[in-house]
SEMIKOL-417587 format. One record per atom (N, C-alpha, C): chain; atom name; residue in one letter; residue number from 1; x, y, z. Coordinates in steps of 0.1 Angstrom, whole numbers, plus 5000, padded with zeros to 4 digits. Example, Ala and Ser with C-alpha at 12.3 -4.5 7.8 and 13.67 -1.06 7.14 Angstrom:
KOLRO lovex mipa sese figu east north   up
KOLRO     A    N    A    1 5132  4943 5078
KOLRO     A   CA    A    1 5123  4955 5078
KOLRO     A    C    A    1 5132  4967 5078
KOLRO     A    N    S    2 5128  4978 5071
KOLRO     A   CA    S    2 5137  4989 5071
KOLRO     A    C    S    2 5129  5000 5079
//
This chain:
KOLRO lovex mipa sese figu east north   up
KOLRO     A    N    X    1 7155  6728 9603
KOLRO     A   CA    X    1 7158  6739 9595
KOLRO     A    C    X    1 7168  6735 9584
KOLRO     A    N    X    2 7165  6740 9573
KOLRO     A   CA    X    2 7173  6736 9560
KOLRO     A    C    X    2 7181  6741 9554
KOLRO     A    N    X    3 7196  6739 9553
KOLRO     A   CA    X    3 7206  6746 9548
KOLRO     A    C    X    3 7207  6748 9532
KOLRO     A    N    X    4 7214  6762 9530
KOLRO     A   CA    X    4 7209  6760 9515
KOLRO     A    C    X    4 7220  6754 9507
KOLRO     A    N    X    5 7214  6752 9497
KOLRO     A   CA    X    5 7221  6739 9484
KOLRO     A    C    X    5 7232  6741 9486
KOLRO     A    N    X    6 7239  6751 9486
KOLRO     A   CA    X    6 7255  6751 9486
KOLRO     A    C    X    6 7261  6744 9495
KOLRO     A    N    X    7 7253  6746 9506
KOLRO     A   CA    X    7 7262  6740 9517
KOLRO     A    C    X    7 7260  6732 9523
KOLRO     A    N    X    8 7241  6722 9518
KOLRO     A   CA    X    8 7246  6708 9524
KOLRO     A    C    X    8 7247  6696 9510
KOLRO     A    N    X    9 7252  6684 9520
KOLRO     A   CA    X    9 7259  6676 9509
KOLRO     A    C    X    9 7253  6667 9506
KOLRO     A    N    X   10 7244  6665 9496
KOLRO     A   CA    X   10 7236  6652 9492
KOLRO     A    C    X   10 7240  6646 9490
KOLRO     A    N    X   11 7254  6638 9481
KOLRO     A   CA    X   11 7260  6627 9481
KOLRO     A    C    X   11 7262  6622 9492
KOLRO     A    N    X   12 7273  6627 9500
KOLRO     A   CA    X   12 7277  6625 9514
KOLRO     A    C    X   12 7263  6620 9523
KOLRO     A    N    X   13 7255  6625 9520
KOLRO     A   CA    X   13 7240  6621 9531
KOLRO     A    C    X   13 7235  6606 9525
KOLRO     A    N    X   14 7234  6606 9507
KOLRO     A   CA    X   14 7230  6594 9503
KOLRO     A    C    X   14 7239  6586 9505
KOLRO     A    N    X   15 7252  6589 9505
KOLRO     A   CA    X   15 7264  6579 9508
KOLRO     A    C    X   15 7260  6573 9518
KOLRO     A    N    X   16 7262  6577 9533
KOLRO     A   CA    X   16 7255  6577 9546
KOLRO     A    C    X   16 7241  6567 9548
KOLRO     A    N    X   17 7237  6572 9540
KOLRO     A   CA    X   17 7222  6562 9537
KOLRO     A    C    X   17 7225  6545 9534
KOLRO     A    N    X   18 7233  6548 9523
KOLRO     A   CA    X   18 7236  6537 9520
KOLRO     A    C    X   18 7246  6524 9532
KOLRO     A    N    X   19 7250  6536 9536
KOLRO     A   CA    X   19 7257  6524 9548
KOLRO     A    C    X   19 7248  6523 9556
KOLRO     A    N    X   20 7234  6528 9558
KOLRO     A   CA    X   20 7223  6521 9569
KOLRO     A    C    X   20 7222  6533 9576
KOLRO     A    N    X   21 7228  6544 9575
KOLRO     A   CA    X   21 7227  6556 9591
KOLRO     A    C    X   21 7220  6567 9588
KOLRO     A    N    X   22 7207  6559 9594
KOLRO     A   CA    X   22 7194  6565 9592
KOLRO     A    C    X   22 7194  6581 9594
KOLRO     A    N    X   23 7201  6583 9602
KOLRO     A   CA    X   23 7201  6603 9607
KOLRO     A    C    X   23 7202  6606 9595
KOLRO     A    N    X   24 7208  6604 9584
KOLRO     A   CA    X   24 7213  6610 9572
KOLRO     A    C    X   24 7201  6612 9562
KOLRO     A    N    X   25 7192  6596 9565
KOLRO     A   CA    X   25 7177  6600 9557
KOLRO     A    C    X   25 7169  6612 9569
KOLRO     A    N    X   26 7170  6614 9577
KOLRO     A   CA    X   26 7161  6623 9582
KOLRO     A    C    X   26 7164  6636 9577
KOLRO     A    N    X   27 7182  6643 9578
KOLRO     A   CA    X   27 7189  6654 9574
KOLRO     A    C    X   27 7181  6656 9564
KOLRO     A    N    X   28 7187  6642 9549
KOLRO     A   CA    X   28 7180  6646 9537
KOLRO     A    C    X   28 7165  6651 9539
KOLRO     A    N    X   29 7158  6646 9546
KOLRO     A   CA    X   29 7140  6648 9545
KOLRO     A    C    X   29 7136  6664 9550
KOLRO     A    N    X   30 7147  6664 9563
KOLRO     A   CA    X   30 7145  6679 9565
KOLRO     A    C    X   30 7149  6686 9558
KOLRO     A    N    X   31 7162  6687 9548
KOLRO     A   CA    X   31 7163  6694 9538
KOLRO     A    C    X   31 7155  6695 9529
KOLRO     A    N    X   32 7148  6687 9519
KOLRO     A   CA    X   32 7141  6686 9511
KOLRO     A    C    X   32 7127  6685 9511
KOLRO     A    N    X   33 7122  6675 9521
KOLRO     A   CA    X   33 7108  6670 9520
KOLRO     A    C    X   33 7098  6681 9519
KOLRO     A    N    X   34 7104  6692 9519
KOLRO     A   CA    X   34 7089  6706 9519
KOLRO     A    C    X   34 7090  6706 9503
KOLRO     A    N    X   35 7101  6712 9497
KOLRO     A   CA    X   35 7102  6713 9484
KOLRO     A    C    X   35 7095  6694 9478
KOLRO     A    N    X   36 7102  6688 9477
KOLRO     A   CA    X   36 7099  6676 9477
KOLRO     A    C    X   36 7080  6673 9472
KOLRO     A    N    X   37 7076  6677 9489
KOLRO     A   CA    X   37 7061  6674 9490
KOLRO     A    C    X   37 7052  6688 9476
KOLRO     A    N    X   38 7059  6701 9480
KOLRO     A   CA    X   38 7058  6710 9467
KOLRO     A    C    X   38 7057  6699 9453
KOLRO     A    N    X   39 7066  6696 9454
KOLRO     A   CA    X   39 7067  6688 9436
KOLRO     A    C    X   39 7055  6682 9434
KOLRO     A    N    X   40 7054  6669 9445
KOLRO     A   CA    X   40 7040  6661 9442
KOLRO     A    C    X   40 7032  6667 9445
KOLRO     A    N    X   41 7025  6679 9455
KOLRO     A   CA    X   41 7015  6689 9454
KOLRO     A    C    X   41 7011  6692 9436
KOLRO     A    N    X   42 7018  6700 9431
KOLRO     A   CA    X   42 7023  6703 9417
KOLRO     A    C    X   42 7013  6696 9410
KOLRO     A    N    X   43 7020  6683 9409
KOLRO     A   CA    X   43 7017  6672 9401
KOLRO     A    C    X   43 7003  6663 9400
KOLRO     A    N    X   44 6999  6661 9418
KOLRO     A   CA    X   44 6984  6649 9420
KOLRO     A    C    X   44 6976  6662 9426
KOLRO     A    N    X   45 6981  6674 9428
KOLRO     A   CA    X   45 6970  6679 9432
KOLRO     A    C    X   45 6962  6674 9442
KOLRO     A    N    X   46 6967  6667 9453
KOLRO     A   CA    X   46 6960  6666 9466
KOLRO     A    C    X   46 6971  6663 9471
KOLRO     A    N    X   47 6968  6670 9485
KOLRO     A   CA    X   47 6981  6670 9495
KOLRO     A    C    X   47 6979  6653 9501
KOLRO     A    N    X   48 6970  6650 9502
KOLRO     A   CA    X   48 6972  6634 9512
KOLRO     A    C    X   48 6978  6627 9502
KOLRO     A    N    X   49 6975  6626 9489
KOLRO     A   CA    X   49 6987  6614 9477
KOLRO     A    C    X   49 6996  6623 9478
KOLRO     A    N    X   50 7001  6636 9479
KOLRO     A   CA    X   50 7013  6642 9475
KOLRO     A    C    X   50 7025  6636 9488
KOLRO     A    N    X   51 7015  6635 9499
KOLRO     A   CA    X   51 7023  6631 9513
KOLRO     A    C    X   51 7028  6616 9511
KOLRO     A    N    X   52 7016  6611 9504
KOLRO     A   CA    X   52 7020  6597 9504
KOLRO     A    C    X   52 7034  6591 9493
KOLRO     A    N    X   53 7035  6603 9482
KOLRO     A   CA    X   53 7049  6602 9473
KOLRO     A    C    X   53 7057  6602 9477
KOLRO     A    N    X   54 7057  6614 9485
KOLRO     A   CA    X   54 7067  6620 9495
KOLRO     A    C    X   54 7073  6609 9504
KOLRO     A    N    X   55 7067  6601 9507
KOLRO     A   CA    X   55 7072  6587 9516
KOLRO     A    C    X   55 7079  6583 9508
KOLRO     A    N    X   56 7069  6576 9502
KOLRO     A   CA    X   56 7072  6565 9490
KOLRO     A    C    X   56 7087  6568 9486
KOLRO     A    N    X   57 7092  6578 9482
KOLRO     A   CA    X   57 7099  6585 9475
KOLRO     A    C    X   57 7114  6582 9484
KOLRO     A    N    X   58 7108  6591 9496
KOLRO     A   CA    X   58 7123  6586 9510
KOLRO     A    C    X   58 7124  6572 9510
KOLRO     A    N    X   59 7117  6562 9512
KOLRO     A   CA    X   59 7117  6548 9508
KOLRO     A    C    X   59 7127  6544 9499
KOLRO     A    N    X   60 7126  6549 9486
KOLRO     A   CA    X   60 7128  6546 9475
KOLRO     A    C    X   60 7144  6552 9482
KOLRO     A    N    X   61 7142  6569 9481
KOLRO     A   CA    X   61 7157  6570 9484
KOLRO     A    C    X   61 7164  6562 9495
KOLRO     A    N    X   62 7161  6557 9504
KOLRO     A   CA    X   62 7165  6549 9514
KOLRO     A    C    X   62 7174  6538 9508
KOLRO     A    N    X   63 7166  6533 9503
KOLRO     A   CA    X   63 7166  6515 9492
KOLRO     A    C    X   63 7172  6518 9481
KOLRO     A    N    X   64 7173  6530 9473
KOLRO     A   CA    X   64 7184  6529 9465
KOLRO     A    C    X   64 7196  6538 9465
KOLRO     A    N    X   65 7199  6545 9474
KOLRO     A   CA    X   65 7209  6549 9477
KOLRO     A    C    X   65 7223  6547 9477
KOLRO     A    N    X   66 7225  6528 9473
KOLRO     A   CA    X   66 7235  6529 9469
KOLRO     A    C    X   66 7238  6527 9457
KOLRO     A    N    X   67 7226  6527 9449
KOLRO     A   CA    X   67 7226  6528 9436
KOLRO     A    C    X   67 7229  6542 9427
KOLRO     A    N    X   68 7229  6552 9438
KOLRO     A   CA    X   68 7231  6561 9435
KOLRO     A    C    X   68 7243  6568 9426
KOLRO     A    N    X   69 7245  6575 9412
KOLRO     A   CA    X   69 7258  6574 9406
KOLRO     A    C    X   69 7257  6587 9406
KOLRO     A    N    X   70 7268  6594 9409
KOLRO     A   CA    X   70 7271  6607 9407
KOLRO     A    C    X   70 7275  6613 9391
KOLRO     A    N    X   71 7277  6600 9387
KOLRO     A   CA    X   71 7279  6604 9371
KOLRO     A    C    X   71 7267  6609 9363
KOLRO     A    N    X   72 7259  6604 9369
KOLRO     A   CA    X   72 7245  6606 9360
KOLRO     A    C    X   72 7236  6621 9363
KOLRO     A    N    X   73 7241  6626 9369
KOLRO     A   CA    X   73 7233  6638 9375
KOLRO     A    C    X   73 7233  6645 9390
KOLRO     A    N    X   74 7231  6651 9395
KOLRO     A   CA    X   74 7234  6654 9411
KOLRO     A    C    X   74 7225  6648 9418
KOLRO     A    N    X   75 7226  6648 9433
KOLRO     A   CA    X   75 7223  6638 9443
KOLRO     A    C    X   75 7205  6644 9446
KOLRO     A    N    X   76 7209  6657 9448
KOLRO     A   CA    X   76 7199  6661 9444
KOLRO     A    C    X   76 7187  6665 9436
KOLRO     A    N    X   77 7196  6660 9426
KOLRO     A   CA    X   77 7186  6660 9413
KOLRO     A    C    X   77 7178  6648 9417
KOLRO     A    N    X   78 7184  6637 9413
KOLRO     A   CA    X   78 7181  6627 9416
KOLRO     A    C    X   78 7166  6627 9427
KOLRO     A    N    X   79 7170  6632 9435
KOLRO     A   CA    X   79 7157  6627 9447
KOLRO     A    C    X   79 7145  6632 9441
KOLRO     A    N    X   80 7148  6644 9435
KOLRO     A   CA    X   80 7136  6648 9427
KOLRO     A    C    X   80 7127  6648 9414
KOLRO     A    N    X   81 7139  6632 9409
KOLRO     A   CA    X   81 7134  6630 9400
KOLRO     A    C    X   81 7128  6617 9405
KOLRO     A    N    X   82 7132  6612 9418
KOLRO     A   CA    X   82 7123  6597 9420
KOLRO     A    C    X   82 7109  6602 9425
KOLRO     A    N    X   83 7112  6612 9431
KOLRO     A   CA    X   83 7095  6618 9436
KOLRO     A    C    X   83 7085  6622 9429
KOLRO     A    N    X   84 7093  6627 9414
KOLRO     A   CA    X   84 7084  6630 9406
KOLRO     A    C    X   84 7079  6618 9393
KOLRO     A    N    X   85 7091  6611 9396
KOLRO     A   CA    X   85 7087  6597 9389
KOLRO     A    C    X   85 7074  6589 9397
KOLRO     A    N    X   86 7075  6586 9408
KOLRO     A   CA    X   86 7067  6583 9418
KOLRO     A    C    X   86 7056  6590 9417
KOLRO     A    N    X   87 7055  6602 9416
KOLRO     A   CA    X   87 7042  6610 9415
KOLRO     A    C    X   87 7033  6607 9398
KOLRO     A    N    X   88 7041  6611 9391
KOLRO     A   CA    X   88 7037  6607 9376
KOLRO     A    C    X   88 7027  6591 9375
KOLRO     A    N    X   89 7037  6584 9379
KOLRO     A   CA    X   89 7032  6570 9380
KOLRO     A    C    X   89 7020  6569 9385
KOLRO     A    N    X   90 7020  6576 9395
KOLRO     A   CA    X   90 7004  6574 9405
KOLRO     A    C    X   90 6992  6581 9396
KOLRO     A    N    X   91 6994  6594 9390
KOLRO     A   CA    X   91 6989  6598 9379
KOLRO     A    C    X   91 6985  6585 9369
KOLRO     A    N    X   92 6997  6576 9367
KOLRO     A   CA    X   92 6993  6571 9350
KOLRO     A    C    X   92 6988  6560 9355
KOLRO     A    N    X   93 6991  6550 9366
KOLRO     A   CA    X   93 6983  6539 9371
KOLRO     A    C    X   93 6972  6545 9379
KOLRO     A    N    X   94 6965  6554 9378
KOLRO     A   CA    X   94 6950  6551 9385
KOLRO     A    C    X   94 6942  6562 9379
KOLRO     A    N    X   95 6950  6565 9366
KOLRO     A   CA    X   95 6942  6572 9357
KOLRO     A    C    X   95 6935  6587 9359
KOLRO     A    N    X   96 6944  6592 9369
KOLRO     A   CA    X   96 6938  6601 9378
KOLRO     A    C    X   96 6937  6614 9365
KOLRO     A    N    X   97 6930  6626 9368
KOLRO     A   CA    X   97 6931  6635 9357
KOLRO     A    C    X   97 6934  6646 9367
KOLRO     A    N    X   98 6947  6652 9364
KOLRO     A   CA    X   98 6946  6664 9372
KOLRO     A    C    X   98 6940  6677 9364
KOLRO     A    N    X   99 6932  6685 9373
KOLRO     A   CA    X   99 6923  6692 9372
KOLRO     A    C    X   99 6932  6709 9360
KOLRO     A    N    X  100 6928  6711 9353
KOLRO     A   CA    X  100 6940  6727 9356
KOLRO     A    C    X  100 6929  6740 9358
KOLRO     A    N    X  101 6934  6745 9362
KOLRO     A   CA    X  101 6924  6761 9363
KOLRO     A    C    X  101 6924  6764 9345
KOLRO     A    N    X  102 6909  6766 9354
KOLRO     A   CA    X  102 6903  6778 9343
KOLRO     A    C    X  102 6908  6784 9330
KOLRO     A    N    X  103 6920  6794 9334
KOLRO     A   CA    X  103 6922  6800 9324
KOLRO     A    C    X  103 6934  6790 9316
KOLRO     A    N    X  104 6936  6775 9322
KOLRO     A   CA    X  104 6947  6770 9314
KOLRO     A    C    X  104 6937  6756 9305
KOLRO     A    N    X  105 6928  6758 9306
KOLRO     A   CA    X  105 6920  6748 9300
KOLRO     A    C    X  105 6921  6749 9283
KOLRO     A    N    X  106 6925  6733 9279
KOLRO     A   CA    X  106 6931  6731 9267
KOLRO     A    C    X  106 6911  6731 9263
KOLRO     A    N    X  107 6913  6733 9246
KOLRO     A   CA    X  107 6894  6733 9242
KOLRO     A    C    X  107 6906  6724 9230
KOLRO     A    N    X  108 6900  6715 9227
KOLRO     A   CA    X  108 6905  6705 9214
KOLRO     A    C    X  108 6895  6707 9206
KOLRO     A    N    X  109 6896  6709 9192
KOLRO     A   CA    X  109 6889  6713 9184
KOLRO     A    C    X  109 6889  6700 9171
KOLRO     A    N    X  110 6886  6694 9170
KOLRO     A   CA    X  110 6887  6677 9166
KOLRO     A    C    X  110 6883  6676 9153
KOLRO     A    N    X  111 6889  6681 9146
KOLRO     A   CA    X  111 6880  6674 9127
KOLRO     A    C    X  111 6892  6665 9123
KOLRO     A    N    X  112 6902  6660 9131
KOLRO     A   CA    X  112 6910  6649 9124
KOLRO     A    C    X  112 6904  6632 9131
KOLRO     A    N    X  113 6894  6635 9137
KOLRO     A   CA    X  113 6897  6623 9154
KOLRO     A    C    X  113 6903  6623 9161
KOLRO     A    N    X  114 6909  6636 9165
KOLRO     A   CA    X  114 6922  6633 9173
KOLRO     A    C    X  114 6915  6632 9188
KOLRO     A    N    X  115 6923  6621 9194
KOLRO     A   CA    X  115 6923  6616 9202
KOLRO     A    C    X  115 6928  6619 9215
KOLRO     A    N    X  116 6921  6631 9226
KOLRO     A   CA    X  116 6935  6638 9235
KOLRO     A    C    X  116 6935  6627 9244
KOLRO     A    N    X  117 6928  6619 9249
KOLRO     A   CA    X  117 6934  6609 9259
KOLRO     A    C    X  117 6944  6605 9251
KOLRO     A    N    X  118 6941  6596 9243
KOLRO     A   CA    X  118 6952  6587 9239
KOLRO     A    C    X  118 6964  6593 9236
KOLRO     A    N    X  119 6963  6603 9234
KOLRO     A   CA    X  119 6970  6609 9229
KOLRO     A    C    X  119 6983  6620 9245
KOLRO     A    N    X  120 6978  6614 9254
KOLRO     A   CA    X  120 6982  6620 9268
KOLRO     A    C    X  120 6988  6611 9269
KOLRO     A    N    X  121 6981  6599 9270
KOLRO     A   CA    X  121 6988  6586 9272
KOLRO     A    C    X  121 6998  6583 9263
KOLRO     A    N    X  122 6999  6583 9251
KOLRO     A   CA    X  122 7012  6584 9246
KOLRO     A    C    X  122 7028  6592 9247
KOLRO     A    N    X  123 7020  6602 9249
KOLRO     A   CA    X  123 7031  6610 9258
KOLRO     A    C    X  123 7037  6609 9270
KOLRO     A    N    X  124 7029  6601 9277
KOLRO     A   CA    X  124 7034  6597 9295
KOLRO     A    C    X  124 7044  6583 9287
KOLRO     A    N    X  125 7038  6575 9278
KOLRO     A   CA    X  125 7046  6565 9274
KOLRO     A    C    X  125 7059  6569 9269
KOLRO     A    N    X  126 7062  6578 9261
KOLRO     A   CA    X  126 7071  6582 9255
KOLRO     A    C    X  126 7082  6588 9264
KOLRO     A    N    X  127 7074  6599 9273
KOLRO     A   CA    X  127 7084  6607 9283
KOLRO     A    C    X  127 7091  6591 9294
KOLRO     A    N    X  128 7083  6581 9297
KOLRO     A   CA    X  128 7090  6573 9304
KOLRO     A    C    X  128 7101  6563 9299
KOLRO     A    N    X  129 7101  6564 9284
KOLRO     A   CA    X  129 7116  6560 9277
KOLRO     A    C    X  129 7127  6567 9278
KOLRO     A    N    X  130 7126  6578 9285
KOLRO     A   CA    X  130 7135  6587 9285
KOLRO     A    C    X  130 7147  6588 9299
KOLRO     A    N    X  131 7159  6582 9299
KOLRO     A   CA    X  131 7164  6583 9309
KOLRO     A    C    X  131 7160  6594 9320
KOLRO     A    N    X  132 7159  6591 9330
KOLRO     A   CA    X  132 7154  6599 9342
KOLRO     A    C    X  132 7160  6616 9342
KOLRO     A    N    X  133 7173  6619 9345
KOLRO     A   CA    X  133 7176  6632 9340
KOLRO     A    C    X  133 7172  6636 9330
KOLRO     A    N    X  134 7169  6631 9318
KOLRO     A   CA    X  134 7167  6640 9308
KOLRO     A    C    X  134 7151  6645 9310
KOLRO     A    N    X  135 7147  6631 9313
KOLRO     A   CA    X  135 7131  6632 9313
KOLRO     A    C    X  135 7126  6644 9324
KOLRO     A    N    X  136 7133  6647 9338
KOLRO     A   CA    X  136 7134  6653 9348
KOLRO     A    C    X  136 7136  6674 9336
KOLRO     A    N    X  137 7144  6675 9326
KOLRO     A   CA    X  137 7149  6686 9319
KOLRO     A    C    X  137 7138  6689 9313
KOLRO     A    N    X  138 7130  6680 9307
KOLRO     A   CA    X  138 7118  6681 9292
KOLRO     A    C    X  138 7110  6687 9303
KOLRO     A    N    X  139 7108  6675 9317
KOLRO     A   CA    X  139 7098  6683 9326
KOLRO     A    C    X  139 7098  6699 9329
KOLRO     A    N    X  140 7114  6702 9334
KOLRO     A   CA    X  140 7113  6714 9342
KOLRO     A    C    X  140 7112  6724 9331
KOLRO     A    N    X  141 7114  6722 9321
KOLRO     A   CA    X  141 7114  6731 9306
KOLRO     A    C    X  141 7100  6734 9302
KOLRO     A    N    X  142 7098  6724 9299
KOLRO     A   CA    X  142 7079  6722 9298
KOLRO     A    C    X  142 7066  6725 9301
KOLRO     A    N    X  143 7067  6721 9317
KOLRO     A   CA    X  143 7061  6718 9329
KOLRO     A    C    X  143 7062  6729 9335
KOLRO     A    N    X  144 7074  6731 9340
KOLRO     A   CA    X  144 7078  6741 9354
KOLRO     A    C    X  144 7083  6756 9346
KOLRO     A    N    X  145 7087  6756 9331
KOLRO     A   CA    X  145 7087  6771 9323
KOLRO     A    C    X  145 7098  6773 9326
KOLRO     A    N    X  146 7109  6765 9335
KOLRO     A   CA    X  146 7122  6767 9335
KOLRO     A    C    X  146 7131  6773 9323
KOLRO     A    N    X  147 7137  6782 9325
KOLRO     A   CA    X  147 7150  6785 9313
KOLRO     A    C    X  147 7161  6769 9314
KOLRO     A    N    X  148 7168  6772 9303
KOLRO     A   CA    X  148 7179  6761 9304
KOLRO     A    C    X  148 7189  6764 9312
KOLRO     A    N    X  149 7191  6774 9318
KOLRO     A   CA    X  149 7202  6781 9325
KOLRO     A    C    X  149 7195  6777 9338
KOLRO     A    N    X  150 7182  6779 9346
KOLRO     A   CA    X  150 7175  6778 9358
KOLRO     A    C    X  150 7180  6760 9360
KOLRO     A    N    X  151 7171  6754 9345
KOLRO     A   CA    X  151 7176  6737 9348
KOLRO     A    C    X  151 7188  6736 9354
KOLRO     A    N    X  152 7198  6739 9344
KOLRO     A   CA    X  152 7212  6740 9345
KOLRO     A    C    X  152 7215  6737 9363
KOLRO     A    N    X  153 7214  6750 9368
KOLRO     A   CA    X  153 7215  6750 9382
KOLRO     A    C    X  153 7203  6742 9391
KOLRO     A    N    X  154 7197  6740 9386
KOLRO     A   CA    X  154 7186  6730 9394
KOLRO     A    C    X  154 7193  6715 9394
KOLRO     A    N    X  155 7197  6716 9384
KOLRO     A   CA    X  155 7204  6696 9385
KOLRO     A    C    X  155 7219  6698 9387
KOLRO     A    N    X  156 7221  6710 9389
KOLRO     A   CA    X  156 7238  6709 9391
KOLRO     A    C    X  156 7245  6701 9377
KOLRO     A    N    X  157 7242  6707 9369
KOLRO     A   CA    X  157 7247  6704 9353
KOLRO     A    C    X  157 7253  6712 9347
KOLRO     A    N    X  158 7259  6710 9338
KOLRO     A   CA    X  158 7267  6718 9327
KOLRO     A    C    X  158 7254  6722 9321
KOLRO     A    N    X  159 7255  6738 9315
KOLRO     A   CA    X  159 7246  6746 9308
KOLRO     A    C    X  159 7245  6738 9294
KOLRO     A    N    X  160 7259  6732 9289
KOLRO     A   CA    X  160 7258  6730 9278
KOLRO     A    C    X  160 7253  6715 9276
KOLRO     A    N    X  161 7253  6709 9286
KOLRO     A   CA    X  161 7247  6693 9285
KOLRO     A    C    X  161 7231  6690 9290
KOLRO     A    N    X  162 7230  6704 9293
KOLRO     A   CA    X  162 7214  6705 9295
KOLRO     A    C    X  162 7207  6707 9283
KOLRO     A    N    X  163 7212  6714 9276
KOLRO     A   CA    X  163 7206  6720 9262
KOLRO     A    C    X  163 7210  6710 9249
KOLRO     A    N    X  164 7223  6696 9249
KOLRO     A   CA    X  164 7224  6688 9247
KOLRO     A    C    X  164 7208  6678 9246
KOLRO     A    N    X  165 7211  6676 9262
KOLRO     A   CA    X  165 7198  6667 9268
KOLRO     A    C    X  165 7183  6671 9262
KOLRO     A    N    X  166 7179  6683 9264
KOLRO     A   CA    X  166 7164  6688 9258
KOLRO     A    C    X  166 7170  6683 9243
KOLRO     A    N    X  167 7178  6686 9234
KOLRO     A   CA    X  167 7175  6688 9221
KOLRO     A    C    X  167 7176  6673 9218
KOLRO     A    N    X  168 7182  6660 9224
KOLRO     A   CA    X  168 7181  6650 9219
KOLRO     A    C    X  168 7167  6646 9228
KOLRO     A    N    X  169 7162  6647 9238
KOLRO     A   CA    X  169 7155  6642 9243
KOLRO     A    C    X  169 7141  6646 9234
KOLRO     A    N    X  170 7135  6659 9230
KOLRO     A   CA    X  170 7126  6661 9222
KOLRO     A    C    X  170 7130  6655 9210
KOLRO     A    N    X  171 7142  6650 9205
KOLRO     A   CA    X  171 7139  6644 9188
KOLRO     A    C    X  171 7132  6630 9192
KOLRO     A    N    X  172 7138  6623 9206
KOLRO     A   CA    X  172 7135  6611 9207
KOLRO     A    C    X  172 7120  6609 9209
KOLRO     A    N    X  173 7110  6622 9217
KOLRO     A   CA    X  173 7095  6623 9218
KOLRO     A    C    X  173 7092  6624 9208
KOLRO     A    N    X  174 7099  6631 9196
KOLRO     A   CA    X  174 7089  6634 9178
KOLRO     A    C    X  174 7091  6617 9175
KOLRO     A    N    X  175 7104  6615 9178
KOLRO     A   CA    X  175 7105  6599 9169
KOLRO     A    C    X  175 7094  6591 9177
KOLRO     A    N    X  176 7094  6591 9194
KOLRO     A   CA    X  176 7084  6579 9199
KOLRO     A    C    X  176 7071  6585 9194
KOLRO     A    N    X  177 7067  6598 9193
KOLRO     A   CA    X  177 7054  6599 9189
KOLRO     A    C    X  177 7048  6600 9175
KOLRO     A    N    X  178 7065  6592 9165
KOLRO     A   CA    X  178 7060  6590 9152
KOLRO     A    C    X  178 7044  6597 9148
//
């Protein structure tokens, strides 16, 4: 059973991690891995790759946990941004196309040549220049229809360094996508 954000401590657990004491990756997993496996559901659209992020992901947090900096963003943020890095990836290396319903289907209307693959693919290139927090903000703004105030509290950030982050993070997508 999972305690809520307030009251358990993800640094303290990744700290824990980092000294090798495995109980602490399980804690973390039981706290998270439902939400967690949610994200990559979201994203690959099939539960067996979403399970398999979901590993991959504890792995990763496992193995980098003591790389972990609290300066950069919360502990929690963090895990959910290597899962959803991890999930993206699997997306852009195997060229998968996730499906969207119906009523969200883009119709491209083309008298320039515009190009929407490549043009997807540019964007996955550009979003991955983006330091991981910020890139994690564009996402939940974007993607997830988050307010900046929801982000805000999702990454355990200052309201005002969230809205910082989106406004330099989208000048740096107009500049990469010259």
């Amino acid at each position: 059973m999972s305690l809520p954000e307030t009251l358990f401590d993800y640094e303290a657990h990744l700290a824990a991690c980092a000294r090798g004491e495995r109980a602490a990756l399980h804690r973390l997993y039981v706290q998270e891995g439902p939400r967690l496996l949610g994200v990559a559901k979201r994203l690959v659209r099939d539960t067996a790759l979403a399970e398999d992020v979901v590993h991959d992901a504890f792995i990763k947090i496992w193995n980098g946990a003591a790389g972990f900096d609290p300066a950069r963003g919360s502990a929690r943020g963090w895990m959910f941004s290597v899962t959803r890095h991890l999930a993206l990836n699997l997306l852009r290396n195997h060229g998968r196309e996730t499906p969207l319903e119906e009523d969200h289907q883009v119709h491209w209307h083309d008298n320039d040549g515009f190009d929407a693959q490549a043009h997807s693919a540019r964007i996955h290139h550009c979003l991955g220049q983006l330091e991981p927090q910020r890139r994690l903000c564009i996402l939940h703004a974007y993607v997830d229809g988050y307010s900046h105030a929801q982000i805000a509290t999702r990454l355990d950030t200052p309201l005002g360094t969230v809205k910082a982050w989106i406004k330099r993070s989208l000048n740096a997508l107009r500049e990469c996508m010259g």
